[in-house]
Backbone bond lengths (Angstrom), bond angles and torsions (degrees), N, CA, C in turn:
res aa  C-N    CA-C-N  psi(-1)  N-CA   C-N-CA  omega(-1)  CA-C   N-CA-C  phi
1 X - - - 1.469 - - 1.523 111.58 -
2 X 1.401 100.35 -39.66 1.501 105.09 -174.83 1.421 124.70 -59.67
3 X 1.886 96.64 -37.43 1.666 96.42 169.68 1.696 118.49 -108.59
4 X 1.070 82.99 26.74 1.961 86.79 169.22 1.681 91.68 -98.00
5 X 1.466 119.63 -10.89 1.774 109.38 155.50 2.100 79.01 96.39
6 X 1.140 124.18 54.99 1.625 134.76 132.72 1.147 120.13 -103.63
7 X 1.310 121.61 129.60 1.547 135.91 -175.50 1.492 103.23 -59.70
8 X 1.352 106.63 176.93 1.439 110.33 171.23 1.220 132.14 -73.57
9 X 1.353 118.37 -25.60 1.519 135.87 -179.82 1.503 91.32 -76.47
10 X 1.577 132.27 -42.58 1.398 94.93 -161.63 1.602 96.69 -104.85
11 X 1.108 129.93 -17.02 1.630 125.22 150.17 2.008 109.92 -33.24
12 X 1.483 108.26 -69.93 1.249 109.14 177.72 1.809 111.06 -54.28
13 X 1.398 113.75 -60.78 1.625 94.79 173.34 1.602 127.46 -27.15
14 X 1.712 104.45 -67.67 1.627 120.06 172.35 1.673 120.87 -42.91
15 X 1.427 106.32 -13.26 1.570 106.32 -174.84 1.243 92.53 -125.96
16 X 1.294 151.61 -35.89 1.681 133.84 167.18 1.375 87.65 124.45
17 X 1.453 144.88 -11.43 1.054 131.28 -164.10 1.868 121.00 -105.77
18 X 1.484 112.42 173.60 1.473 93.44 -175.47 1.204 107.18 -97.80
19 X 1.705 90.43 148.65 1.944 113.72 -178.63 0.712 132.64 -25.45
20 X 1.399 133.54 -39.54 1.543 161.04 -139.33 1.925 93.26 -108.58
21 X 1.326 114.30 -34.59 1.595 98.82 172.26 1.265 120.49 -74.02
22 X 1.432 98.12 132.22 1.656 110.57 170.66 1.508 129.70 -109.79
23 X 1.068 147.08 149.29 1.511 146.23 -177.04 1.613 103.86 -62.33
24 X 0.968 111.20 147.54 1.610 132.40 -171.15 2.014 88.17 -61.59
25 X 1.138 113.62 -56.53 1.541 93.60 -164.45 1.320 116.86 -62.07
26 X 1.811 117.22 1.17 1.442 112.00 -157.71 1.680 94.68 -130.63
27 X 1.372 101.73 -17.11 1.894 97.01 147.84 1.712 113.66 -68.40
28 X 1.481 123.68 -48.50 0.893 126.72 -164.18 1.596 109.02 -94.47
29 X 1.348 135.61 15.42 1.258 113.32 122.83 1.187 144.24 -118.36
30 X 1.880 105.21 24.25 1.450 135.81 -179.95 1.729 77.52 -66.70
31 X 1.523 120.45 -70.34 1.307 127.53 -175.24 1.524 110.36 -33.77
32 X 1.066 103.47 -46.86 1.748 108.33 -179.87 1.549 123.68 -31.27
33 X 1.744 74.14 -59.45 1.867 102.79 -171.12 1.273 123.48 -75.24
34 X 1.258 112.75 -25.71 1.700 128.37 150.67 1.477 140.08 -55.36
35 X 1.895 80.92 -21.23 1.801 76.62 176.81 1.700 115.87 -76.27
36 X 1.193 113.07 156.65 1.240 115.68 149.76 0.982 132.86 -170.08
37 X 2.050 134.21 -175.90 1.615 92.56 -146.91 1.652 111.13 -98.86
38 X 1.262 111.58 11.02 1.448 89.98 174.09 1.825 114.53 111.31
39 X 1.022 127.78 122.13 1.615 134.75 153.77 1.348 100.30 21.70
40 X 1.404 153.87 101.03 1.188 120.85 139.03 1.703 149.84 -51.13
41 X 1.394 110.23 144.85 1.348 111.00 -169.06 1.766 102.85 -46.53
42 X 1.229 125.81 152.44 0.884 146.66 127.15 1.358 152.00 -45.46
43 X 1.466 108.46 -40.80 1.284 129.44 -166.39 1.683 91.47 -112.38
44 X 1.320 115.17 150.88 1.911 113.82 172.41 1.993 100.61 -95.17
45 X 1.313 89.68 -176.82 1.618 93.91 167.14 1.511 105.94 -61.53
46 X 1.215 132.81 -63.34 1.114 142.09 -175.48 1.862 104.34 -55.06
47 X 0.701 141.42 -38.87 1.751 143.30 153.85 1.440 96.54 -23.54
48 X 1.681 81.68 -94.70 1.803 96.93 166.94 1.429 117.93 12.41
49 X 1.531 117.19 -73.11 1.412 131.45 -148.98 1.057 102.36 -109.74
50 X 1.449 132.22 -1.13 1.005 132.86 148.72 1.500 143.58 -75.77
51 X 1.619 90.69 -23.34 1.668 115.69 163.03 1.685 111.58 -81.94
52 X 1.215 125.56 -44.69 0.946 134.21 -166.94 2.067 115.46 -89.69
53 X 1.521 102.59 -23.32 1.776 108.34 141.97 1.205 120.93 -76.80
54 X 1.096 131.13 1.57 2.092 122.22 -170.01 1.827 65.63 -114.69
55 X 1.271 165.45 -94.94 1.305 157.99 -127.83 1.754 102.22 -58.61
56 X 1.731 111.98 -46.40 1.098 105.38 175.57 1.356 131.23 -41.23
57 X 1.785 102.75 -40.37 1.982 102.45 -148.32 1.488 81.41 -105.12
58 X 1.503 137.51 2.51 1.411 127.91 165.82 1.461 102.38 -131.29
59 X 1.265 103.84 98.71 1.911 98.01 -175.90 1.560 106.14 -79.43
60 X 1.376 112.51 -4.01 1.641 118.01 -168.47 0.971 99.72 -98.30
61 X 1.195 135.32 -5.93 1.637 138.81 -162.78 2.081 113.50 -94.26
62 X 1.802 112.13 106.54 1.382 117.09 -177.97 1.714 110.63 -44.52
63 X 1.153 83.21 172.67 1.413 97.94 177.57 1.868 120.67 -69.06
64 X 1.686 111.74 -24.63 1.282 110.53 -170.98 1.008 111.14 -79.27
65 X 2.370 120.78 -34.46 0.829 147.24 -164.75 2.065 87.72 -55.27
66 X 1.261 117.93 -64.92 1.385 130.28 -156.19 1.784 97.27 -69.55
67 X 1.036 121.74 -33.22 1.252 125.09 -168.52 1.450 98.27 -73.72
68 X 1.079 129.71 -50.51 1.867 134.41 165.44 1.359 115.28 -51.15
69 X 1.423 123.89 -54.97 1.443 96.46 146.96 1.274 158.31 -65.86
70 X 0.838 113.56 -16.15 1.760 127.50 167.86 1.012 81.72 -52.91
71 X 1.871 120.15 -76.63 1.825 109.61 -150.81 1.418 110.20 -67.35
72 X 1.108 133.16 0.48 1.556 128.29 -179.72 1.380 95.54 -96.17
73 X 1.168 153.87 -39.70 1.530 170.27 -151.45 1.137 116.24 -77.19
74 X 1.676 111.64 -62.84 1.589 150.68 174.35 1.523 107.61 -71.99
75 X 1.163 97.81 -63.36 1.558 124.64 -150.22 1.657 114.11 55.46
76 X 1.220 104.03 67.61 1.800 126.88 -164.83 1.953 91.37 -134.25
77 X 1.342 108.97 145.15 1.563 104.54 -160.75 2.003 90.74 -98.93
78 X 0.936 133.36 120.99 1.452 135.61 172.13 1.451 120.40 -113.95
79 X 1.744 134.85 152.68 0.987 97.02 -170.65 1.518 89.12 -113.63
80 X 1.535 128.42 -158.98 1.381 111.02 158.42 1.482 127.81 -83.34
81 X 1.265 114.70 9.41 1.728 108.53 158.81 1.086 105.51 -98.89
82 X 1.648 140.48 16.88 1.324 124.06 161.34 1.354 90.56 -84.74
83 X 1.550 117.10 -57.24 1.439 104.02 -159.47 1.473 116.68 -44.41
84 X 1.301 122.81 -38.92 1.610 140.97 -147.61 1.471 83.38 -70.02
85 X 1.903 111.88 -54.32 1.591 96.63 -172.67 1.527 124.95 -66.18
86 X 1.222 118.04 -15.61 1.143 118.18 -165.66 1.649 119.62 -90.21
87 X 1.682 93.24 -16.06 1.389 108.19 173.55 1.643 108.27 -90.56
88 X 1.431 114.65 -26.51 1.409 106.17 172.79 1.321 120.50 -79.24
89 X 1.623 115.26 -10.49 1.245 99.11 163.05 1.354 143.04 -106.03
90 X 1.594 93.47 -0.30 1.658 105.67 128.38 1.589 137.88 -77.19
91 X 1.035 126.31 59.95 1.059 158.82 -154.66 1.616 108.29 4.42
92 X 1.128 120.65 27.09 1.529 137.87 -168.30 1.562 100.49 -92.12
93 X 1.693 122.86 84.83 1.409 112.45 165.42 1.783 117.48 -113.75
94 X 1.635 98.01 177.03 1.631 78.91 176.44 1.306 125.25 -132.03
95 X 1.410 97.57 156.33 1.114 113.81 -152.06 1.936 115.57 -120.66
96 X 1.287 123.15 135.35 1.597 114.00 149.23 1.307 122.08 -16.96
97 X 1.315 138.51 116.77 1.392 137.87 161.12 1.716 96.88 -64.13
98 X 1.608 112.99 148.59 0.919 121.61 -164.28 1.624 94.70 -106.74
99 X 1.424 103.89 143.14 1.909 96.23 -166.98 1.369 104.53 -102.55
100 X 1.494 111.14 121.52 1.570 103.27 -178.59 1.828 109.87 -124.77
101 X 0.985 139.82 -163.50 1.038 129.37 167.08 1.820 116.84 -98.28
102 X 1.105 96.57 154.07 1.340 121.39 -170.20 1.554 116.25 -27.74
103 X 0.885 160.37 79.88 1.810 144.27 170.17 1.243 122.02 -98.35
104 X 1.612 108.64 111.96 1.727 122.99 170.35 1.739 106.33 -66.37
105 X 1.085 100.86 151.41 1.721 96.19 155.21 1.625 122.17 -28.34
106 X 1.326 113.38 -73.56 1.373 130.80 177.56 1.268 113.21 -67.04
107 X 1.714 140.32 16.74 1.322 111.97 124.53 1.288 118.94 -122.32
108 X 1.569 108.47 11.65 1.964 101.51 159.80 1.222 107.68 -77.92
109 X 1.699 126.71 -22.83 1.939 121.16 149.21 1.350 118.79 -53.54
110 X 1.339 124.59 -42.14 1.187 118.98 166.50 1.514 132.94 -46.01
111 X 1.151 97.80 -45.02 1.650 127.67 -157.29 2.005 92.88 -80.80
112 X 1.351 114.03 -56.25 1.475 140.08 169.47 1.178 101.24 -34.18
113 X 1.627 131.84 -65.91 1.047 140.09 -169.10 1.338 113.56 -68.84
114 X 1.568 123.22 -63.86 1.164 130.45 178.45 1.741 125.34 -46.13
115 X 1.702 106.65 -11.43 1.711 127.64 -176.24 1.515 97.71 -89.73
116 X 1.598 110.65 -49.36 1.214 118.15 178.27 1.409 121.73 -51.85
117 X 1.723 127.18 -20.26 1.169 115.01 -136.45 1.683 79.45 -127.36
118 X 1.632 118.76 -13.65 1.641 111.13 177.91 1.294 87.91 -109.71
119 X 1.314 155.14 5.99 1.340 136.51 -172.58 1.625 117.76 -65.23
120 X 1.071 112.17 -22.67 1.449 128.63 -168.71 2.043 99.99 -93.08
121 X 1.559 114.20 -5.02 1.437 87.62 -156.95 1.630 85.94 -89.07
122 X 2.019 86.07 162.20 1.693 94.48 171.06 1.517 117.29 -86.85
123 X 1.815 95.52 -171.60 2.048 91.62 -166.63 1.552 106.08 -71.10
124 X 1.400 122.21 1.49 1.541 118.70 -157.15 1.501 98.20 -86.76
125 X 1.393 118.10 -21.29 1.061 123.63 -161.69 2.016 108.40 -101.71
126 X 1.337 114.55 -4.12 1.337 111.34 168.81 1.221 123.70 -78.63
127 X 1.505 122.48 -37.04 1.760 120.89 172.56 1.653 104.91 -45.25
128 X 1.287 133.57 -16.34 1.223 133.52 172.57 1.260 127.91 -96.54
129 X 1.521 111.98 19.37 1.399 119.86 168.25 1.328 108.90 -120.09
130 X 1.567 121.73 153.89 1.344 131.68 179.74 1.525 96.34 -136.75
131 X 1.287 115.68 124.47 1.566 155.24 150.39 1.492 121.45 -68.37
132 X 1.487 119.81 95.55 1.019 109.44 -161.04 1.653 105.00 -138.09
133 X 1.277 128.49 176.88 1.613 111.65 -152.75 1.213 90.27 164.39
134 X 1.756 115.06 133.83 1.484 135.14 164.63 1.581 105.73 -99.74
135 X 1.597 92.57 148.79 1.364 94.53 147.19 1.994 111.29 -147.35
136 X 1.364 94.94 -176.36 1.394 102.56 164.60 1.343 136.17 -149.87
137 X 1.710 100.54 113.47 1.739 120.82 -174.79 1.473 87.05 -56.63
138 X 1.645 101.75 150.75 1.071 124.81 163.58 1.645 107.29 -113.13
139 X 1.382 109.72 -170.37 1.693 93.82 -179.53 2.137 98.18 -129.76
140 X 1.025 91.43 -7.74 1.536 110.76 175.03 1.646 113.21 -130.73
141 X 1.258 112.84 46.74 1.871 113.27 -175.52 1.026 95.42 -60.25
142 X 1.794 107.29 151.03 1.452 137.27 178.58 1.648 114.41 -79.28
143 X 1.419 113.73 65.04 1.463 105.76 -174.29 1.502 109.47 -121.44
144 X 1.365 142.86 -174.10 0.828 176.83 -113.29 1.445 107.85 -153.79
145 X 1.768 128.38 108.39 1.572 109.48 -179.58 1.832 79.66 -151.84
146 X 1.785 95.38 140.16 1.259 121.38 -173.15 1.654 107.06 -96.56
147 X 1.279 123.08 135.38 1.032 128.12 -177.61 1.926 106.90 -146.72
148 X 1.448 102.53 153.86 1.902 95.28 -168.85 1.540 85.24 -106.72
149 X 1.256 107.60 146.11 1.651 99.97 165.86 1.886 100.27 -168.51
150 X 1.065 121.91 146.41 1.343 108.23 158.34 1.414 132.78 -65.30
151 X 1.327 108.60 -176.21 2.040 113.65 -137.06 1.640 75.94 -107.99
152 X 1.591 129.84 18.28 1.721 119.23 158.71 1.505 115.11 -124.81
153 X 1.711 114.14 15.37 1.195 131.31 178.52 1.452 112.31 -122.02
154 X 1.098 136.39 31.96 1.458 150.78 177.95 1.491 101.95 -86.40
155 X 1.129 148.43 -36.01 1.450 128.20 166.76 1.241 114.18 -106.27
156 X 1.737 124.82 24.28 1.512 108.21 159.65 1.646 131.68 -88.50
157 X 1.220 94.74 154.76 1.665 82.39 -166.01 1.464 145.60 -69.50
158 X 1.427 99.44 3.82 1.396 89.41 168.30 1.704 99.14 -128.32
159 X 1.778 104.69 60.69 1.042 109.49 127.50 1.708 118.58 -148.07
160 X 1.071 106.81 58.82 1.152 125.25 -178.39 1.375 116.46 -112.70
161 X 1.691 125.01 156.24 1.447 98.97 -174.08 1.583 88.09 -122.53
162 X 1.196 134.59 126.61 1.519 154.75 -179.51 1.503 92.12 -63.20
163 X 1.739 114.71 126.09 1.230 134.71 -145.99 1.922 86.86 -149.83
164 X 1.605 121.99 102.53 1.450 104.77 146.49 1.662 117.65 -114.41
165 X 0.977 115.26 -162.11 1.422 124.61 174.54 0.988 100.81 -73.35
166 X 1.584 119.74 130.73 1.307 124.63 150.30 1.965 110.85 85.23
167 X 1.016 115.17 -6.85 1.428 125.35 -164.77 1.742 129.96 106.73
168 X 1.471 93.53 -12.25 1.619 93.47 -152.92 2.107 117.41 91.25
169 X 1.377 65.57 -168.40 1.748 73.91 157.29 1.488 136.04 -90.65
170 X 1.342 107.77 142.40 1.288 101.77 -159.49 2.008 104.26 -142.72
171 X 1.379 121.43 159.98 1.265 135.47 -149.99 1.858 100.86 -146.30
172 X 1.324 113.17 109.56 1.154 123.42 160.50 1.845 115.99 -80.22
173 X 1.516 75.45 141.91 1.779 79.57 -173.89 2.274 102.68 -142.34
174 X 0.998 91.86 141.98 1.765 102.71 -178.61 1.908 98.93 -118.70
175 X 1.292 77.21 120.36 2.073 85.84 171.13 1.645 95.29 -113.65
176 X 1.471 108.34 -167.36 1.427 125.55 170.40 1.354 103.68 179.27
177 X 1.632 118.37 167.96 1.217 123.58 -152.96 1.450 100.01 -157.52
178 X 1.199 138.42 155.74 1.327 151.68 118.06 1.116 153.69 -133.60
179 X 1.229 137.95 -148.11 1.560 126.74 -172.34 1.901 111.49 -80.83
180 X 1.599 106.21 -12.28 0.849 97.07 171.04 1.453 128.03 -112.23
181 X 1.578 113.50 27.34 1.222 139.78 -178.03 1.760 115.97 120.27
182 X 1.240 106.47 -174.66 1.748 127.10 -177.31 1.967 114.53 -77.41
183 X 1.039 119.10 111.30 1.710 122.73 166.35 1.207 140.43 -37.51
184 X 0.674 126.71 -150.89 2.309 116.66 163.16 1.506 80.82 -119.60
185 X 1.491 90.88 149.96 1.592 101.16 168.01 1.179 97.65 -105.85
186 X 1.390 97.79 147.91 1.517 112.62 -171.57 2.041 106.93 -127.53
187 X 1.480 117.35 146.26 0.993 115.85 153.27 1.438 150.97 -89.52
188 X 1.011 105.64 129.73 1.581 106.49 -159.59 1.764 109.70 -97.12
189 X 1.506 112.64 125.92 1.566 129.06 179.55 1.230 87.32 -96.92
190 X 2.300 108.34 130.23 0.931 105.94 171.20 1.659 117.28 107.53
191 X 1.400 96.79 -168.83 1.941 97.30 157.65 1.460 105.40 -118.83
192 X 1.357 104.04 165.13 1.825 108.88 178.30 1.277 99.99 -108.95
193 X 1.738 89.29 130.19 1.638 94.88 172.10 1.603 100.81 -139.06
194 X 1.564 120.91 -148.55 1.418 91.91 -163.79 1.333 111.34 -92.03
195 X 1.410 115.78 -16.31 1.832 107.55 164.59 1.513 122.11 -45.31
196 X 1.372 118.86 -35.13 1.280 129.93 170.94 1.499 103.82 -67.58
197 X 1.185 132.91 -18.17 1.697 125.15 -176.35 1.385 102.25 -92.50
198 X 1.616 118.69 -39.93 1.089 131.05 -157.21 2.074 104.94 -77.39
């Protein structure tokens, strides 16, 4: 009916149905004709790599920090969710620095050497090593704890995370381990140094 050139109203009359329905091929290239592609980029390839080298040679460096240069650089207006996208799709996201302890040159040589010098030993010779390592519980640790609550329950108390100076109180403890199992853990008064090993 439709292409013998009858409108929709009298197509829909002749079939009982309402006006407003259309045949799948004429929804689906109404859809056709609607598409399109969208905002153009802003930034070129060369932008791109220009946002995503100023992140390289300062990996510590925020997002607003990088967004001010581009526009001083360029002089092209960006906001910081362009930058963010443009760095995520250089696979540049962010992340927690992971906290490790300290290393100078001279004891990742140390450390280098000392790998070098057991790398060669066999398994007969591990039941004769002990692995050993402090730490210290706190009773108030400085962490991060997720809780769901609504946006008019933010200062009740049991969803709050109990915060003192310094940790509170806190308890050093020394374990050790080896190939032929785990040690007594023991507590340590003080700091451990090597009289305490000895």
């Amino acid at each position: 009916m439709r292409k013998c050139g009858m409108s929709y109203r009298a197509t829909a009359s002749k079939l009982g149905i309402c006006k407003t329905k259309q045949t799948y091929e004429e929804r689906h290239c109404s859809r056709l004709a609607a598409e399109r592609s969208g905002r153009p980029k802003i930034a070129s390839l060369r932008e791109d790599r220009t946002i995503a080298g100023s992140s390289r040679r300062h990996r510590r460096t925020s997002i607003p920090i990088i967004q001010r240069g581009f526009m001083e650089k360029t002089c092209k207006s960006a906001s910081p969710m362009n930058c963010s996208r443009r760095l995520h799709s250089a696979g540049l996201g962010s992340y927690v620095a992971i906290i490790k302890p300290l290393q100078t040159a001279i004891s990742g040589k140390n450390r280098r050497i000392w790998c070098n010098t057991k790398k060669n030993w066999r398994m007969e010779r591990l039941p004769k090593v002990l692995f050993s390592d402090e730490s210290r519980l706190q009773l108030f640790p400085n962490q991060r704890v997720r809780v769901r609550r609504t946006t008019t329950e933010k200062f009740l108390p049991e969803y709050l995370s109990p915060a003192v100076q310094g940790g509170g109180d806190s308890v050093m403890i020394w374990g050790c381990m080896s190939a032929n199992g785990t040690g007594i853990l023991r507590f340590v008064n003080g700091s451990m140094d090597f009289k305490e090993y000895t």
